[in-house]
Residue, then its C-alpha position, 0 to 999 in steps of 0.5 A: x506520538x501523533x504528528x500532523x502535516x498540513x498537505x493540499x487543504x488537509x492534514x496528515x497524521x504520521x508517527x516517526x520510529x527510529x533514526x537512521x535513513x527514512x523509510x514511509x510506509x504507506x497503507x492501502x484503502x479503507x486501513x490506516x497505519x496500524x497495518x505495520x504495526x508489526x513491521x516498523x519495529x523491526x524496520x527500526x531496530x535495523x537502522x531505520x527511521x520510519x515514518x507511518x502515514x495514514x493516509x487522506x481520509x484514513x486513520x487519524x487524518x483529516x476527511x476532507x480532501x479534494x481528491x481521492x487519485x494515485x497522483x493525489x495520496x503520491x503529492x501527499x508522500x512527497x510532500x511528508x519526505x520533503x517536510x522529514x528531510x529526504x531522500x526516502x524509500x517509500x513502501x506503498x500497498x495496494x492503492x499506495x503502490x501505485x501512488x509511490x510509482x508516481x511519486x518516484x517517477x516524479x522525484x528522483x531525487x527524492x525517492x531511492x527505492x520503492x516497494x510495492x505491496x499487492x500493488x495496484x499500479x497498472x489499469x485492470x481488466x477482467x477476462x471471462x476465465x479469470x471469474x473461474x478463480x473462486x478466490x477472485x470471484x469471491x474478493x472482486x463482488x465484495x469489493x464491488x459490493x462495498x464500493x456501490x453500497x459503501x457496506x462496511x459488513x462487506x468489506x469485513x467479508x471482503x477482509x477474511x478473503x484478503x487473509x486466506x489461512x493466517x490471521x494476525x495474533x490480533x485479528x479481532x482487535x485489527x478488525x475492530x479498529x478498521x469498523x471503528x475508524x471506517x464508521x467515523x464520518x467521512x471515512x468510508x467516502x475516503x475509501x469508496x473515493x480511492x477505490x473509485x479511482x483508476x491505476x491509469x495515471x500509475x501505469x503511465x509512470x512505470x517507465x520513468x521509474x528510475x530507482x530500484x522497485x521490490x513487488x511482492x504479492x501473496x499466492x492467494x491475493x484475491x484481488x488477481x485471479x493471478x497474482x504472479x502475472x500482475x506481479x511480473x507485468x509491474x516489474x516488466x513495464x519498469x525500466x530494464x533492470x529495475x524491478x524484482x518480483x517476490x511472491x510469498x506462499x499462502x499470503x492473500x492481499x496484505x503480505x506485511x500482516x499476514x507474514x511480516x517477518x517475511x515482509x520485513x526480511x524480503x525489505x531489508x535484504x532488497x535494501x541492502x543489495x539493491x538501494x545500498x543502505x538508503 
């Protein structure tokens, strides 16, 4: 069931599976929560009570916001623990990565541990040779391309780049469901403002990270001509001793859809050993 919190002029819409400690589970831009779909029930059955948040502007929360920055979508997570009764393990991709950074860094006593998904949580740079990486080029112009244009064609286009080889079971309903929701109005401005915003203010946080982080990126995530560099600077830019890096084989920019059992093995095993059943 649908429930909504009211956060910094707007209202969240979140769904709670489960009993057992709170584990959110925060999307990335231009989706909603139905991008775990296939993850929190198997979060639920090992003991966990998840709570799925879209986040602002996204899925079936409200469009009107402020803000669209990490520090923003990371004030809105804390304040959802903070209202499930925390501590929490917050699971963020892309964007919400490295919002989680912030929110951890921010709150350690609110946050046990975090995961990052194909994080963007360091300020990016371009290297002429990384334009040699096909997959890379092909990701980077269409994001471009849907942030100047606010092209929803281009994001789709930028979608099948994301999910290099396997597609979901559901591939054409998951598709249908983010045209639907990204052409209901204020949607796509949510998206473009996200994708606007800088990791800057998530970098600068990594250092005062004081809970174990899991990064898991794909081998093929277009968004980096090297995935395991980005992957392995996150980790070494943390506290010593925080951080470990997993890379899953053939997995583009949404790990936790493409090969959820992956995710959710590599989740509750770092939880287990790491977080000591958080």
């Amino acid at each position: 069931m649908t429930e909504y919190l009211a956060v910094d002029g707007g209202a969240l819409a979140y769904e709670v599976t489960g009993t057992g400690p709170l584990v959110v589970l925060a999307h990335g831009m231009g989706d909603s929560r139905a991008a775990y779909r296939a993850v929190v029930p198997e979060l639920a059955a090992a003991g966990y009570r998840v709570a799925a948040v879209d986040l602002r502007g996204c899925g079936e929360s409200s469009v009107d916001w402020p803000a669209w920055s990490r520090t923003a979508i990371a004030g809105d997570l804390l304040a959802l623990v903070r209202h499930l009764g925390g501590p929490a393990v917050l699971v963020g991709h892309s964007v919400s990565g490295g919002a989680a950074t912030i929110a951890a860094a921010r709150e350690p006593g609110v946050i046990r541990a975090v995961v990052e998904l194909a994080p963007f949580t360091r300020a990016q740079s371009v290297r002429l040779g990384d334009l040699r990486v096909k997959r890379f080029r092909q990701g980077m112009l269409r994001l471009l391309g849907t942030g100047l244009f606010g092209s929803l064609p281009l994001w789709r286009s930028y979608l099948d780049v994301a999910y290099p080889g396997v597609k979901p079971a559901d591939w054409d309903e998951r598709l249908g469901r983010v045209d639907s929701l990204l052409r209901e109005p204020g949607r796509m401005k949510a998206m473009r403002g996200m994708g606007r915003s800088t990791p800057a203010d998530a970098g600068a946080q990594l250092g005062n990270v004081r809970c174990p982080v899991l990064v898991v990126m794909g081998t093929l995530d277009p968004d980096w001509a090297d995935p395991h560099a980005e992957g392995a600077a996150i980790v070494e830019a943390l506290p010593p001793g925080l951080g470990r890096l997993e890379m899953i084989d053939g997995a583009g920019h949404y790990p936790h859809d493409q090969f959820p059992d992956r995710v959710t093995a590599l989740v509750l095993g770092f939880l287990g050993e790491k977080a000591a059943r958080v």
